[in-house]
DSSP file (Angstrom, degrees, kcal/mol; ACC not computed):
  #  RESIDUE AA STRUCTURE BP1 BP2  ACC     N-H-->O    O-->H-N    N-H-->O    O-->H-N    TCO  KAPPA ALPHA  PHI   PSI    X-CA   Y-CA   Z-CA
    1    1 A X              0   0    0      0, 0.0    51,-1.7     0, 0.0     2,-0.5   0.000 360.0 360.0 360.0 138.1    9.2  -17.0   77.8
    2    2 A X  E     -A   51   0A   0     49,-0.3   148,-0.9   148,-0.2     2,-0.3  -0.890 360.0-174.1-142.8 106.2   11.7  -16.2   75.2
    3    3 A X  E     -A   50   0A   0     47,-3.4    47,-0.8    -2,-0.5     2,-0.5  -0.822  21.5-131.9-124.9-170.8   11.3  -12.5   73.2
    4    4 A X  E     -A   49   0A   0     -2,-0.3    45,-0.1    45,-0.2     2,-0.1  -0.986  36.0-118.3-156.8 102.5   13.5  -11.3   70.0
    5    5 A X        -     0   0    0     43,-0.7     2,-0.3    -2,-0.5    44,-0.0  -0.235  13.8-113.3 -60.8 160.2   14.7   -7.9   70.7
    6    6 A X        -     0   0    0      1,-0.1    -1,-0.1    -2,-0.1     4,-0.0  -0.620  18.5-154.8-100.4 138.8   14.0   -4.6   68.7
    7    7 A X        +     0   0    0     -2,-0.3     2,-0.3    -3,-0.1    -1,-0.1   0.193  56.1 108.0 -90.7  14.4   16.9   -3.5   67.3
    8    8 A X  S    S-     0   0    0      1,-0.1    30,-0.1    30,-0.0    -2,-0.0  -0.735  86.4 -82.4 -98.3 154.6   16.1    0.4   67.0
    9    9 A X        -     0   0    0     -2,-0.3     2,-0.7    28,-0.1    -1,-0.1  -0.097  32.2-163.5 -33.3 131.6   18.1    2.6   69.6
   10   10 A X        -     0   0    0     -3,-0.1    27,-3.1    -4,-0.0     2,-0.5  -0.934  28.1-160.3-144.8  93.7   16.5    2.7   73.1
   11   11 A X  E     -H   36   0B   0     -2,-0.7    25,-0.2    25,-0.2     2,-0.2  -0.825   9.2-168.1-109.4 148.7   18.7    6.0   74.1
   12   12 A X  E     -H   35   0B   0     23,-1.4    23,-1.2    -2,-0.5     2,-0.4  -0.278  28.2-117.8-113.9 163.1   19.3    6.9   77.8
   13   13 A X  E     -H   34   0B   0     21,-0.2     2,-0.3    -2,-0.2    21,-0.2  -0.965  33.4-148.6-134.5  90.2   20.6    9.9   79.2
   14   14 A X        -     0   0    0     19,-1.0     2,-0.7    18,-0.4    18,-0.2  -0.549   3.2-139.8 -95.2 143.5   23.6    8.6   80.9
   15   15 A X        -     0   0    0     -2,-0.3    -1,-0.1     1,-0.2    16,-0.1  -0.718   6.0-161.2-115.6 115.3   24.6   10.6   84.3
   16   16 A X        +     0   0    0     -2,-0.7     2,-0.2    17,-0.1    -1,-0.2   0.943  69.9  86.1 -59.1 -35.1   28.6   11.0   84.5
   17   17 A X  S    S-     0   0    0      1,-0.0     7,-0.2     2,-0.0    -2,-0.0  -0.611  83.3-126.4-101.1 140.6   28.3   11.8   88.4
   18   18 A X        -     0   0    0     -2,-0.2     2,-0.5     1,-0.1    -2,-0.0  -0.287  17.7-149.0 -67.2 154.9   28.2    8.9   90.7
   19   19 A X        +     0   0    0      1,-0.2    -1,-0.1    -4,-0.1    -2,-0.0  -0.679  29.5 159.9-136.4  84.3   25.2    9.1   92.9
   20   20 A X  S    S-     0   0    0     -2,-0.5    -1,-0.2     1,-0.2     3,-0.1   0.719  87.7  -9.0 -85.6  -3.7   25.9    7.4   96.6
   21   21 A X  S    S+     0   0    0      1,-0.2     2,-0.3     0, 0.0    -1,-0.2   0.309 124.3  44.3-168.2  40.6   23.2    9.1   98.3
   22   22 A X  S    S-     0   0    0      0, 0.0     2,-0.3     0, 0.0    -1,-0.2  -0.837  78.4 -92.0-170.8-177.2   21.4   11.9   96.3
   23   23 A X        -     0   0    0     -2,-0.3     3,-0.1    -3,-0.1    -3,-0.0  -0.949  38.9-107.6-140.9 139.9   20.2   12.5   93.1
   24   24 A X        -     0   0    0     -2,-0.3     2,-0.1     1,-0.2    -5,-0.0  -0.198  48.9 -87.3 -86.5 136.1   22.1   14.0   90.3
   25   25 A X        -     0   0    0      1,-0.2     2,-0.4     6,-0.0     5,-0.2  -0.133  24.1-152.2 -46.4 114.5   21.0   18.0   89.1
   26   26 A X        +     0   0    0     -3,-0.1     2,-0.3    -2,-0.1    -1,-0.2   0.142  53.2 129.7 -74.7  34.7   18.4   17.9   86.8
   27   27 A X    >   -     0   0    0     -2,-0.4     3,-1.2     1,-0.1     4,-0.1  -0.776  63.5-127.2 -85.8 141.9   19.8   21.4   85.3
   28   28 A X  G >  S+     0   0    0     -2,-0.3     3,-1.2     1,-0.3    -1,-0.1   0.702 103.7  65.6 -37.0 -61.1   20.3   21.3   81.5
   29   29 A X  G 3  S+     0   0    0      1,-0.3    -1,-0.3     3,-0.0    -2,-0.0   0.593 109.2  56.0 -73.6 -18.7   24.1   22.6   81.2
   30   30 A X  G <   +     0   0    0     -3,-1.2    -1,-0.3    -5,-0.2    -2,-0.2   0.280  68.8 115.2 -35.6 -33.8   24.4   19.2   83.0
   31   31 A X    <   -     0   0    0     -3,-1.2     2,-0.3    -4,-0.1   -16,-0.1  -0.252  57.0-134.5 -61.4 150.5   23.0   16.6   81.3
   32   32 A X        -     0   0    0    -18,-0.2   -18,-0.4     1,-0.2   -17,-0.1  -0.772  34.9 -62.7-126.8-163.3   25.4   14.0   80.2
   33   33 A X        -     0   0    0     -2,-0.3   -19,-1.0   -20,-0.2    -1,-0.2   0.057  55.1-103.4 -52.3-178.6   25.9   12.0   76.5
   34   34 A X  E     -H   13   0B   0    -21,-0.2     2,-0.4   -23,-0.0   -21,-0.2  -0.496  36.7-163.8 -78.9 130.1   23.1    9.6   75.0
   35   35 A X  E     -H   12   0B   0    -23,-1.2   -23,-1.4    -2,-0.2     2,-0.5  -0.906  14.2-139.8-123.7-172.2   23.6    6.0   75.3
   36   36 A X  E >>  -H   11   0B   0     -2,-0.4     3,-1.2   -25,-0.2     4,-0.8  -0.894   7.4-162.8-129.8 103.0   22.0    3.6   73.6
   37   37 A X  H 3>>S+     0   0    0    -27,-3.1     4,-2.4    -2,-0.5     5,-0.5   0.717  86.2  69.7 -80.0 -18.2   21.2    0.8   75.6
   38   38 A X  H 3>5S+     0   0    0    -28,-0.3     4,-4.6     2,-0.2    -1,-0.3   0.929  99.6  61.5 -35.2 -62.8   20.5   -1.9   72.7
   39   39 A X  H <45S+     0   0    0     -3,-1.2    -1,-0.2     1,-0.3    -2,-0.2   0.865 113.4  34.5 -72.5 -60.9   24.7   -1.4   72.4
   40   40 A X  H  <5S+     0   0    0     -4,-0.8     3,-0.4     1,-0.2    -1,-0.3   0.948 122.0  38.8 -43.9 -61.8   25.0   -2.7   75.9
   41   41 A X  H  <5S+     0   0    0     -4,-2.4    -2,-0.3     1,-0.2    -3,-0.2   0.552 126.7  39.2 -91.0 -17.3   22.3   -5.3   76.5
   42   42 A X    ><< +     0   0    0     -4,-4.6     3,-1.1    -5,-0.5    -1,-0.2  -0.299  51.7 159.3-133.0  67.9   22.9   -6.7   72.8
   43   43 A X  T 3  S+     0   0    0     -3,-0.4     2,-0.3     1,-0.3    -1,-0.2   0.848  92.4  33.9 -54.3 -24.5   26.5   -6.7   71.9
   44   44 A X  T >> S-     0   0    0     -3,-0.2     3,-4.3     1,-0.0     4,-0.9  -0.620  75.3-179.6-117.9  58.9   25.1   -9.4   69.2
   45   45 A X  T <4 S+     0   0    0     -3,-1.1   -40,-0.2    -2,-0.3    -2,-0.1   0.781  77.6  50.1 -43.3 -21.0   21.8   -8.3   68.4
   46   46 A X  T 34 S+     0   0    0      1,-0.2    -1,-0.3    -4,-0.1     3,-0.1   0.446 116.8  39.3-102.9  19.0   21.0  -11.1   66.0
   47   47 A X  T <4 S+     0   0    0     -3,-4.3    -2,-0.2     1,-0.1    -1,-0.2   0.774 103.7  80.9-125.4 -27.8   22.1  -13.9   68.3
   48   48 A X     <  +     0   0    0     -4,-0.9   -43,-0.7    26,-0.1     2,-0.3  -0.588  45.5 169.8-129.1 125.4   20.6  -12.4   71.7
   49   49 A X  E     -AB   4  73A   0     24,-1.2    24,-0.7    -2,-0.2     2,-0.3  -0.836  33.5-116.9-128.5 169.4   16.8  -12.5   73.1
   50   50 A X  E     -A    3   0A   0    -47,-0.8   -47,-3.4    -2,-0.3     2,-0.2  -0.745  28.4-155.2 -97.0 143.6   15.5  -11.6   76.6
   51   51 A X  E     -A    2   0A   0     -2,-0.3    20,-2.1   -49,-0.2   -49,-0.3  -0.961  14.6-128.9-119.4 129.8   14.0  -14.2   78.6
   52   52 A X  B     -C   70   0A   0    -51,-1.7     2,-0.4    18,-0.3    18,-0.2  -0.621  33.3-137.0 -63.1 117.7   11.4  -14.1   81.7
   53   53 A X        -     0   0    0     16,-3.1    15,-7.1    13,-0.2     2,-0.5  -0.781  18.1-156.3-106.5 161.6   12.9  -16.0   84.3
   54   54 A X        +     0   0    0     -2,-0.4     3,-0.3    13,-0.2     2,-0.2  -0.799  47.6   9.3-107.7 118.0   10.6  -18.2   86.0
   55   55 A X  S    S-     0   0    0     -2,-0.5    12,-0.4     1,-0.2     3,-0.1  -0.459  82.9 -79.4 110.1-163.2   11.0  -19.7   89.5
   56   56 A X  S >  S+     0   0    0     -2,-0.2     3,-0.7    10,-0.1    57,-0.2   0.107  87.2 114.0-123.1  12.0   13.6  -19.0   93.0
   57   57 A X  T 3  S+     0   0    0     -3,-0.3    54,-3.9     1,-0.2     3,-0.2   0.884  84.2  28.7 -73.3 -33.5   16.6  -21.1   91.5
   58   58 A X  T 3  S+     0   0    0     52,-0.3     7,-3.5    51,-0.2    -1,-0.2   0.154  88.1 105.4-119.5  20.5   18.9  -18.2   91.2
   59   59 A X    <   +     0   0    0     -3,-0.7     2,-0.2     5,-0.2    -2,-0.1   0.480  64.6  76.1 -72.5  -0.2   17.8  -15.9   93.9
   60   60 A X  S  > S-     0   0    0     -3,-0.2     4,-1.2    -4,-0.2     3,-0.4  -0.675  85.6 -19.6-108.6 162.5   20.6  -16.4   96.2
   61   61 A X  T  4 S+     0   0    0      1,-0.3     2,-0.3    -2,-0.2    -1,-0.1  -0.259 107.0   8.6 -74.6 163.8   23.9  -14.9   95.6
   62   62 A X  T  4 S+     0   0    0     -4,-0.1    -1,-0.3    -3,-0.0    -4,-0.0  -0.840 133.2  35.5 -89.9 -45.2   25.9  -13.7   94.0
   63   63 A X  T  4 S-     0   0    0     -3,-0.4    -2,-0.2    -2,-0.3    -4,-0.1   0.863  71.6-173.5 -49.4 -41.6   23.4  -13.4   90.8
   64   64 A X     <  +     0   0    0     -4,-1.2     2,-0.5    -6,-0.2    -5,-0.2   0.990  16.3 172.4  42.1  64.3   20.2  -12.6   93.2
   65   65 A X        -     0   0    0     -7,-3.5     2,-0.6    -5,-0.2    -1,-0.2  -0.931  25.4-142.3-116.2 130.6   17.9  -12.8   89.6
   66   66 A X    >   -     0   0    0     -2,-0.5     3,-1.2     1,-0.1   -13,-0.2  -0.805  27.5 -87.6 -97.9 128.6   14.4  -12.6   91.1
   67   67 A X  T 3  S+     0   0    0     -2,-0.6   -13,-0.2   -12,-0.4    -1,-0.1   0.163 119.6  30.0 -44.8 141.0   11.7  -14.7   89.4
   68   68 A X  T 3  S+     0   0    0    -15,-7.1    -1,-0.2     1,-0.2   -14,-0.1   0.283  85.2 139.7 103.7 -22.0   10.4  -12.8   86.8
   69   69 A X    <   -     0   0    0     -3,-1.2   -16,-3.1   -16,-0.4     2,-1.1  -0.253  59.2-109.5 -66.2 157.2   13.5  -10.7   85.9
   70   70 A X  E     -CD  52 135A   0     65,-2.9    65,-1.4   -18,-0.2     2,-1.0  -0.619  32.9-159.4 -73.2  84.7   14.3  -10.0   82.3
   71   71 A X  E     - D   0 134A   0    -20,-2.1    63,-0.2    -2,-1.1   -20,-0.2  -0.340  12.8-146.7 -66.6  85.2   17.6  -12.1   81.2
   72   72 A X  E     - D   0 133A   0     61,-2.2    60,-0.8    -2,-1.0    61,-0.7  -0.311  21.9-157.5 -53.6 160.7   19.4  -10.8   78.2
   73   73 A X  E     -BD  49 131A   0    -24,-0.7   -24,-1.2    58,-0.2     2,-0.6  -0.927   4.5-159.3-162.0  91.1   20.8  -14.5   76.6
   74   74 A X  E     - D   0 130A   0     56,-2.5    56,-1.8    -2,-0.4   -26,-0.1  -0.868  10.0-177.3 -67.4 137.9   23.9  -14.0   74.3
   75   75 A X  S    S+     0   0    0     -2,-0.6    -1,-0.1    54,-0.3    54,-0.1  -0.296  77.4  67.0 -92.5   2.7   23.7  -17.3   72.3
   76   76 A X  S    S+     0   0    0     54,-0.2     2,-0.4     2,-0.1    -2,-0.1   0.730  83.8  94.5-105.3 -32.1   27.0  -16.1   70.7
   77   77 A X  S    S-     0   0    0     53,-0.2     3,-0.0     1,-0.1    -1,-0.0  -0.429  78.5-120.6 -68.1 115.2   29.0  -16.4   73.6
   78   78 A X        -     0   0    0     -2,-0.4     2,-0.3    51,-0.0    -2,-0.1  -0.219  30.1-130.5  -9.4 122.2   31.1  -19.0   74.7
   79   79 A X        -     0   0    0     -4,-0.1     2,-0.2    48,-0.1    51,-0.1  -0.772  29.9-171.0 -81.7 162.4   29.8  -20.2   78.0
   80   80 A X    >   -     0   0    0     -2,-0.3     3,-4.0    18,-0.1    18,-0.2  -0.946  41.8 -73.5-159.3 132.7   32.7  -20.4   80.3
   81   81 A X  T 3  S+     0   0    0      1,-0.3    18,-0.2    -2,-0.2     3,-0.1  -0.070 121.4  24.1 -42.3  99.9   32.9  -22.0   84.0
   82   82 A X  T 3  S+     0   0    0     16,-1.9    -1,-0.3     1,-0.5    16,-0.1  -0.509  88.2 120.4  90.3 -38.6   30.8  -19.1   86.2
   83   83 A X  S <  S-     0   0    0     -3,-4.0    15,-4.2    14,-0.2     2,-0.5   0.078  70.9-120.3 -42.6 160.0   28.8  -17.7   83.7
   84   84 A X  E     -E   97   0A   0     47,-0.4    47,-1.4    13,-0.3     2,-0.4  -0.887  41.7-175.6 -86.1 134.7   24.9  -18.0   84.3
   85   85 A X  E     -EF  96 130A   0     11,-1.7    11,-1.5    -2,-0.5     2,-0.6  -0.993  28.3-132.5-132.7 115.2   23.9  -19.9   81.4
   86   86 A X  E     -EF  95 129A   0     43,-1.4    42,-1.8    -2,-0.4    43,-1.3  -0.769  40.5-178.7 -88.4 132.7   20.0  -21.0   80.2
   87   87 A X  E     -EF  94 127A   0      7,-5.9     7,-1.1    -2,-0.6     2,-0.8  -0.925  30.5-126.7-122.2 146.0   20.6  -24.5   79.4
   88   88 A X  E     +E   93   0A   0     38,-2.9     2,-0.5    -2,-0.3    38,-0.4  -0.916  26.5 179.1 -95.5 121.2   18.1  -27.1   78.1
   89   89 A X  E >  S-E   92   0A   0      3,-3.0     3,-0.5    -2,-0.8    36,-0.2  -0.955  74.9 -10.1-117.1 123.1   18.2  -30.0   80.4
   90   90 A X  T 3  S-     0   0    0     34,-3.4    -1,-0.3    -2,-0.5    35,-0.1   0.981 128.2 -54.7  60.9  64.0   15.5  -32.7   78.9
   91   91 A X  T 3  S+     0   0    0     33,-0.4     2,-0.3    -3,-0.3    -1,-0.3   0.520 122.9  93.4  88.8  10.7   13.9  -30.5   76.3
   92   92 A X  E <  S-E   89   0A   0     -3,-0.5    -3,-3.0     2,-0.0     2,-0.1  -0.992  73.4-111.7-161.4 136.9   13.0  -27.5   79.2
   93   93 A X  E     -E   88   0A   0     -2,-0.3     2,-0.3    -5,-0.3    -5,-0.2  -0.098  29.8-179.3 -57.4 151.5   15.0  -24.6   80.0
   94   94 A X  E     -E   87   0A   0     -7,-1.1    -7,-5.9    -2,-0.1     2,-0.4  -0.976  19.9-141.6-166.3 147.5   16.7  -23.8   83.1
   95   95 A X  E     +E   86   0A   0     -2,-0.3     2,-0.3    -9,-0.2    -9,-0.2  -0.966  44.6 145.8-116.8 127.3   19.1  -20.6   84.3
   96   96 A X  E     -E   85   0A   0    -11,-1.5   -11,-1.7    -2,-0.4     2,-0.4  -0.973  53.5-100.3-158.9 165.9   21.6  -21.9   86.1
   97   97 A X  E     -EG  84 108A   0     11,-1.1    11,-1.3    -2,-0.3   -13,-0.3  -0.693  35.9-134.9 -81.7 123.9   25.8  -21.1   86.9
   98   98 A X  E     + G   0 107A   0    -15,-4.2   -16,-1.9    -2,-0.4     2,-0.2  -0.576  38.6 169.2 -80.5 127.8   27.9  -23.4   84.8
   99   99 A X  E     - G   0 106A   0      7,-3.2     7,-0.8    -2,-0.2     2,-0.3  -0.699  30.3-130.7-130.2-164.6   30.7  -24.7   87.3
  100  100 A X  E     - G   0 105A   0      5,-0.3     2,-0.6    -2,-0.2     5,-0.3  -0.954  12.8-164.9-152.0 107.8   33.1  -27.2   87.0
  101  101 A X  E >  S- G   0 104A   0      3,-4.1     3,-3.7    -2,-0.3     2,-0.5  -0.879  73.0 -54.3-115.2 124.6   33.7  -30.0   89.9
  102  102 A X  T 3  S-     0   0    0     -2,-0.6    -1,-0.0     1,-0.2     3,-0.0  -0.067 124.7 -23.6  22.5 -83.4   37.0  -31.9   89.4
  103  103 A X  T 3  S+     0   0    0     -2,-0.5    -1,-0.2     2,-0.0     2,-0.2   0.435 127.6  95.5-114.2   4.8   36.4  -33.3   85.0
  104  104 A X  E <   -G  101   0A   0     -3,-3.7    -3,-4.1    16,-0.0     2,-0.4  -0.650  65.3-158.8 -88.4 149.0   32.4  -32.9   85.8
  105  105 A X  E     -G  100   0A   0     14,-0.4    14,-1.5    -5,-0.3     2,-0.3  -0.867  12.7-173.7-113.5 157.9   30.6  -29.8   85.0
  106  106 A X  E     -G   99   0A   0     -7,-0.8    -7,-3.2    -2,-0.4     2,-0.5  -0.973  28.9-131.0-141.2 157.9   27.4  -28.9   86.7
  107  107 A X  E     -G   98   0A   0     -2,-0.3    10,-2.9    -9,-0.2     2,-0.4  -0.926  36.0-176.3-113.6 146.4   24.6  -26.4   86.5
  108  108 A X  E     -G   97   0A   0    -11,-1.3   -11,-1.1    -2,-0.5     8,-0.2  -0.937  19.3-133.0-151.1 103.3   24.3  -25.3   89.9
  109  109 A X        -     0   0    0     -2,-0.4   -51,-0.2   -13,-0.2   -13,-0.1  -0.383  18.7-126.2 -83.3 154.8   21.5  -22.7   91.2
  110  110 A X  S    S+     0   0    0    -50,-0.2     2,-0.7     1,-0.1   -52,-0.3   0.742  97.8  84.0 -71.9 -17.9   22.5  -19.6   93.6
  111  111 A X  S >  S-     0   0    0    -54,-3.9     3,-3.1   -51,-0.2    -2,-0.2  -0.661  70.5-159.9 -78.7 110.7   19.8  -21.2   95.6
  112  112 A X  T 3  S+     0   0    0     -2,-0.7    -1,-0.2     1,-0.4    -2,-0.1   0.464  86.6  68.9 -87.5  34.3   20.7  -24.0   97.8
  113  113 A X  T 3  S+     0   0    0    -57,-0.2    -1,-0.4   -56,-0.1     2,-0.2   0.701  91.1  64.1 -93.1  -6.3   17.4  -25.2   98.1
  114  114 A X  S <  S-     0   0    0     -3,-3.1     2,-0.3   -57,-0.2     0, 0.0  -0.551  90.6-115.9 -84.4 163.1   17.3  -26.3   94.4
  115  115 A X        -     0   0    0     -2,-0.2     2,-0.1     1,-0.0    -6,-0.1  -0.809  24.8-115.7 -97.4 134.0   19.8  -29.3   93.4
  116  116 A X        -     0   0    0     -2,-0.3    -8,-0.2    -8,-0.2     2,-0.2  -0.371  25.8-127.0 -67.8 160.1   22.4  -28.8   91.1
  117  117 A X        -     0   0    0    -10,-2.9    -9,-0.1    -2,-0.1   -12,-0.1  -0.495  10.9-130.7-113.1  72.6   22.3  -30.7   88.0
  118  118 A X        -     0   0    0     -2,-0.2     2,-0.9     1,-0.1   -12,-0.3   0.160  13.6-153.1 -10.1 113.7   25.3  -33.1   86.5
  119  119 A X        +     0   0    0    -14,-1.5     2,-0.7     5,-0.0   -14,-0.4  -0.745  23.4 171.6-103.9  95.3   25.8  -32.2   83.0
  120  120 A X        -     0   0    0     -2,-0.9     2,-0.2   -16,-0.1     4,-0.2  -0.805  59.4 -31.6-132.0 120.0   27.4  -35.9   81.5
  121  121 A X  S    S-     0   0    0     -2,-0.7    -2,-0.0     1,-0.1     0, 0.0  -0.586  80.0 -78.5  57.3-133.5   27.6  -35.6   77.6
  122  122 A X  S    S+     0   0    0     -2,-0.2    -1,-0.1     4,-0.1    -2,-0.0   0.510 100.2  94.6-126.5 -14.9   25.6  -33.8   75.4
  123  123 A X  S    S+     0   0    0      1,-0.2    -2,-0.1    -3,-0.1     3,-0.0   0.830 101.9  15.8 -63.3 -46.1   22.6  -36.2   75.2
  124  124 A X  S    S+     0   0    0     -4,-0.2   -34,-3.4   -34,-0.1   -33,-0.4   0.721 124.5  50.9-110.4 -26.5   20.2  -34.8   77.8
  125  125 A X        +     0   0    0    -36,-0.2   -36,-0.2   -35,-0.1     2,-0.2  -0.763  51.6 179.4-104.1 160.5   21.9  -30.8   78.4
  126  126 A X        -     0   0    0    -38,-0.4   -38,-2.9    -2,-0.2     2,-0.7  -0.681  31.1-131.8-169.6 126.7   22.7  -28.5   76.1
  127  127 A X  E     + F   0  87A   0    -40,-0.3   -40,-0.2     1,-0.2   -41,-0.1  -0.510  30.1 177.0 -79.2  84.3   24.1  -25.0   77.0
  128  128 A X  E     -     0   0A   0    -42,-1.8     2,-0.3    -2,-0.7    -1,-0.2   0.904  61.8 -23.7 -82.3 -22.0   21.6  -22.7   74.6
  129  129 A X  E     - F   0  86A   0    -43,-1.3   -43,-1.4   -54,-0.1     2,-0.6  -0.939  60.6-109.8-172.6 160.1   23.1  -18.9   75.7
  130  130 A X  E     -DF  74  85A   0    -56,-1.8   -56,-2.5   -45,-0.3   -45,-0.3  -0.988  35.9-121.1-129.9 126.3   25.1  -17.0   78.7
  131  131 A X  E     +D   73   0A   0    -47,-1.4   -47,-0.4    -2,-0.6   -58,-0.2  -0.452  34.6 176.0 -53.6 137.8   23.0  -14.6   80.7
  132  132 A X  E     +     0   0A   0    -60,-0.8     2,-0.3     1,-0.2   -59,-0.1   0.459  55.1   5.3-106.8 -29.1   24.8  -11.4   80.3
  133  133 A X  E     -D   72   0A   0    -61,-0.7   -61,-2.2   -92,-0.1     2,-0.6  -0.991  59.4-130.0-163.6 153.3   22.3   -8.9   82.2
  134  134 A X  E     -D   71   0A   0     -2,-0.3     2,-0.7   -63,-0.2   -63,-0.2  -0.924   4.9-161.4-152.0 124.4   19.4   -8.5   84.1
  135  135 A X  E     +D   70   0A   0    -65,-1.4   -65,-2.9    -2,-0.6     2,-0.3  -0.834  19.7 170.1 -83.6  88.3   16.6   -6.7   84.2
  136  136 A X        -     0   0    0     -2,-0.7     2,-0.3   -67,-0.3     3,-0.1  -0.897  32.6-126.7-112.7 150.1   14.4   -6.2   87.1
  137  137 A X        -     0   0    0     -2,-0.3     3,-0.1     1,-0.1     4,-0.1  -0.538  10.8-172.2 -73.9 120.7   11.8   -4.4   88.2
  138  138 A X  S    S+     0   0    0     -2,-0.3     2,-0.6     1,-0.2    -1,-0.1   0.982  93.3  48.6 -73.4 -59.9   12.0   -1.9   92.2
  139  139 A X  S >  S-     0   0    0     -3,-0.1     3,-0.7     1,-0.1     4,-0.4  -0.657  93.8-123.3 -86.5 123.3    8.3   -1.5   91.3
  140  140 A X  T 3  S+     0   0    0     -2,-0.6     2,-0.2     1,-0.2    -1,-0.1  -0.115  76.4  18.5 -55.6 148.5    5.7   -3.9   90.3
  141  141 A X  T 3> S+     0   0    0     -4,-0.1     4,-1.9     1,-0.0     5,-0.2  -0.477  87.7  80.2 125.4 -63.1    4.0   -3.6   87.6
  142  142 A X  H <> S+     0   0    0     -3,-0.7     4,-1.2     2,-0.2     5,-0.2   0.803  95.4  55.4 -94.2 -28.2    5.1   -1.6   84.7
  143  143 A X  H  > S+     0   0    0     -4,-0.4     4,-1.8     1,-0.2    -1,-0.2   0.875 118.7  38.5 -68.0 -36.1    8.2   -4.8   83.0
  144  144 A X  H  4 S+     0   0    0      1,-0.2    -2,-0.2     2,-0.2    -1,-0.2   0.894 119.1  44.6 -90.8  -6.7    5.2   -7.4   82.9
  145  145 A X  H  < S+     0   0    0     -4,-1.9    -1,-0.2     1,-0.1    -3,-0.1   0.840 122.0  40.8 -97.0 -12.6    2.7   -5.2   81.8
  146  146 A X  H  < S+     0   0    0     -4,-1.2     2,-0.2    -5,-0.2    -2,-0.2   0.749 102.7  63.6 -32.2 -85.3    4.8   -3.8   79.4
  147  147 A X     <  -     0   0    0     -4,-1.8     2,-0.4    -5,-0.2     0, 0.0  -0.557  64.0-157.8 -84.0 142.2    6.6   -6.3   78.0
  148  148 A X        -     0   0    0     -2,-0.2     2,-0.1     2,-0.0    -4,-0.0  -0.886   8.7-169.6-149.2 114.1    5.1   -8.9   76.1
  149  149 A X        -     0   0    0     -2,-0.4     2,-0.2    -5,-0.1  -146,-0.2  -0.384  13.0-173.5 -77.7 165.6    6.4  -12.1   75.4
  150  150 A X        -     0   0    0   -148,-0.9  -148,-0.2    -2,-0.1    -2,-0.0  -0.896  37.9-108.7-132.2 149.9    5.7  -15.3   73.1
  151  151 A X        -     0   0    0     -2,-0.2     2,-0.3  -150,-0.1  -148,-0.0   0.032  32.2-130.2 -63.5 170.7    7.6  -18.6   73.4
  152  152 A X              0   0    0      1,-0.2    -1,-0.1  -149,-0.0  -149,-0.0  -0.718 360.0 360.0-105.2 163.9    9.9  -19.1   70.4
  153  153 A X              0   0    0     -2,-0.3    -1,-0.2     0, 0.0    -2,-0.1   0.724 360.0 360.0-124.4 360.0    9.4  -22.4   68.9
């Protein structure tokens, strides 16, 4: 599922002290600046959609993106040899890490139980966006009930 982000400010309360095993004073004089997370997750708002990803292909590391997760998908961006990429291979989407094996490229999931895929031309892949970030959920529920997708066409 493919959604087209809103573009209004989605501001955060961003917390200056690092927090390796406690949780940072909720006291006023404390607080630190506003971000605006749109500014992060869409450096190119009018080229970049979130995608639900679907399936275990990229659940091993490094990426660990857990089926379901929310992908932000730069479509302005270069891909370049390690990015995570959503690619269309035969008309249907796939997330997979763009590599490079001696003058072949492949899309190659962090899971080795899926098969990489040989990318040779343009005819049957085509590289639509590079994942930039990923959104998942500690608790179930509240991104998919939330969030509401429809496929783009």
């Amino acid at each position: 599922d493919i959604l087209q982000a809103a573009h209004e400010p989605v501001w955060l309360i961003l917390c200056d002290t690092p927090v390796p095993a406690g949780f940072p004073s909720p006291a006023e004089d404390e607080r630190g600046e506003r971000v605006d997370l749109n500014k992060i997750l869409l450096p190119h708002p009018n080229h970049t959609y979130l995608a639900r990803g679907n399936g275990t292909s990229m659940d091993g590391p490094p990426s660990h993106i857990p089926d379901g997760a929310l992908l932000a998908v730069d479509c302005a961006l270069r891909p370049q040899v390690g990015h995570v990429v959503v690619a269309a291979v035969d008309q249907e989407f796939t997330v997979k890490r763009l590599e490079k094996r001696g003058a072949v490229y492949w899309l190659v999931p962090d899971n080795p139980r899926h098969e990489a895929i040989e990318v040779r031309g343009h005819d049957h892949v085509r590289v639509w966006g590079v994942v930039t970030h990923v959104v998942t959920e500690l608790i179930n529920g509240k991104l998919h009930q939330d969030v509401r997708a429809r496929r783009l066409q």
